[in-house]
C-alpha positions as CSV (number, residue, x, y, z in Angstrom):
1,X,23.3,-0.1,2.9
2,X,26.7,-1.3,0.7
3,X,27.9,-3.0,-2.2
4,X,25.9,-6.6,-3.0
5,X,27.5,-9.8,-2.4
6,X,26.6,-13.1,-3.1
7,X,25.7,-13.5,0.9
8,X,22.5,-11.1,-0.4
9,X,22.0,-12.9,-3.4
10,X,21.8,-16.3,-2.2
11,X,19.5,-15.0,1.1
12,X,17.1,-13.4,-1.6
13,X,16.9,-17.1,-3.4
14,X,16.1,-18.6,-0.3
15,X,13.5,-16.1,0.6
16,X,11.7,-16.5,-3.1
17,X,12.3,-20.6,-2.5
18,X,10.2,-20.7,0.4
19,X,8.1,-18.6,-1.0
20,X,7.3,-20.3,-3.6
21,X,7.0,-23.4,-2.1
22,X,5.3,-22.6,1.5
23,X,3.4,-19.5,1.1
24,X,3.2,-19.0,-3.0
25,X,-1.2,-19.7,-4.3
26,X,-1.4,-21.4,-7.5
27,X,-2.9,-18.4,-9.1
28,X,-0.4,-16.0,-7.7
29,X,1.4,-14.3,-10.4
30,X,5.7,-15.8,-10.3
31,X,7.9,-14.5,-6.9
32,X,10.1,-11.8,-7.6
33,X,12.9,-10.4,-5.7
34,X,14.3,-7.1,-5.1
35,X,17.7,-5.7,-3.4
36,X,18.7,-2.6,-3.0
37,X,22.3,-2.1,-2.9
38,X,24.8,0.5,-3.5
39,X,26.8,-1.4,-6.3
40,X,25.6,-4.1,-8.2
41,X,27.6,-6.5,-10.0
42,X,26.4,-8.0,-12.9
43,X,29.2,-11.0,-13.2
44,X,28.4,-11.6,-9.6
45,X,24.5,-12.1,-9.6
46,X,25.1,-13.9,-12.7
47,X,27.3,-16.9,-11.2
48,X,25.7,-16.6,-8.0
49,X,22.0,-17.3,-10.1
50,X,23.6,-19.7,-12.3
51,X,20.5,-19.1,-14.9
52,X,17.7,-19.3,-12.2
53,X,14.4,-18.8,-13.6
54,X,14.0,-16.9,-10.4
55,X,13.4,-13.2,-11.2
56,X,15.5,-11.7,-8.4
57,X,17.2,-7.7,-9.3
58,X,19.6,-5.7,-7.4
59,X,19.4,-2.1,-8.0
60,X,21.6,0.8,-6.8
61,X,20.3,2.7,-3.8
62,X,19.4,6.4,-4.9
63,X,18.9,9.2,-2.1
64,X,15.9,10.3,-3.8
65,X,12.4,8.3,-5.4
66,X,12.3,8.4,-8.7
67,X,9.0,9.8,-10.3
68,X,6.3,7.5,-12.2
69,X,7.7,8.7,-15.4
70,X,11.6,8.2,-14.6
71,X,10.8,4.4,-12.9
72,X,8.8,4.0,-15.9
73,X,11.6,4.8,-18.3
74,X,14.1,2.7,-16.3
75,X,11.9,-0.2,-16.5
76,X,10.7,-0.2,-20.1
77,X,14.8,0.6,-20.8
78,X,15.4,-2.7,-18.3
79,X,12.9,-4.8,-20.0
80,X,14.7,-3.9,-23.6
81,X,18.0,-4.9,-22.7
82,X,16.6,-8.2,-21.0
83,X,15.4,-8.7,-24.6
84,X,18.3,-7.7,-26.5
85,X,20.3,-10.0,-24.3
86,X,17.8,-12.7,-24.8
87,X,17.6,-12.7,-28.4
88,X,21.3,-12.6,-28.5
89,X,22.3,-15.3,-26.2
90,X,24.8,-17.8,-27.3
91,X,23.7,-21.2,-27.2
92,X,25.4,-23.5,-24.3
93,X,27.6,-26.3,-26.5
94,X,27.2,-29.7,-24.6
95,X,30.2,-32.2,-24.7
């Protein structure tokens, strides 16, 4: 396991792609996906995803599994700063 690139990130797009487009039911919920890594770069996935509407995450690799609680936390404490960001996103100026 090492550090993500953008190698991992744009594989990951092409697996939810096809996904979503071979394999995907219209009543499936949306395609996610998930990399484990052990460093994550924000700037990185962001460029890389240039704003997909994809939901794709890389995580850092811990040696242990976190418990139902601790996941739990992490998520609803992912989930909040999704929506902080969200809520205060600057709006794109067109020219």
């Amino acid at each position: 396991m090492e550090a993500l690139t953008h190698a991992d990130l744009g594989q990951m797009l092409l697996y939810v792609n096809y996904f979503d487009k071979e394999i995907k039911m219209e009543n499936d919920n949306p395609t996610i996906g998930l990399i484990l890594c052990t460093e994550k770069s924000e700037e990185m996935a962001k460029y890389v995803l240039n704003d997909s509407i994809k939901p794709i995450f890389a995580s850092t690799y811990q040696l242990y599994l976190p418990s139902d609680i601790e996941l739990e936390a992490e998520l609803k404490k992912e989930i909040e700063e999704i929506k902080y960001k969200l809520e205060h996103k600057k709006p794109k100026i067109k020219k």
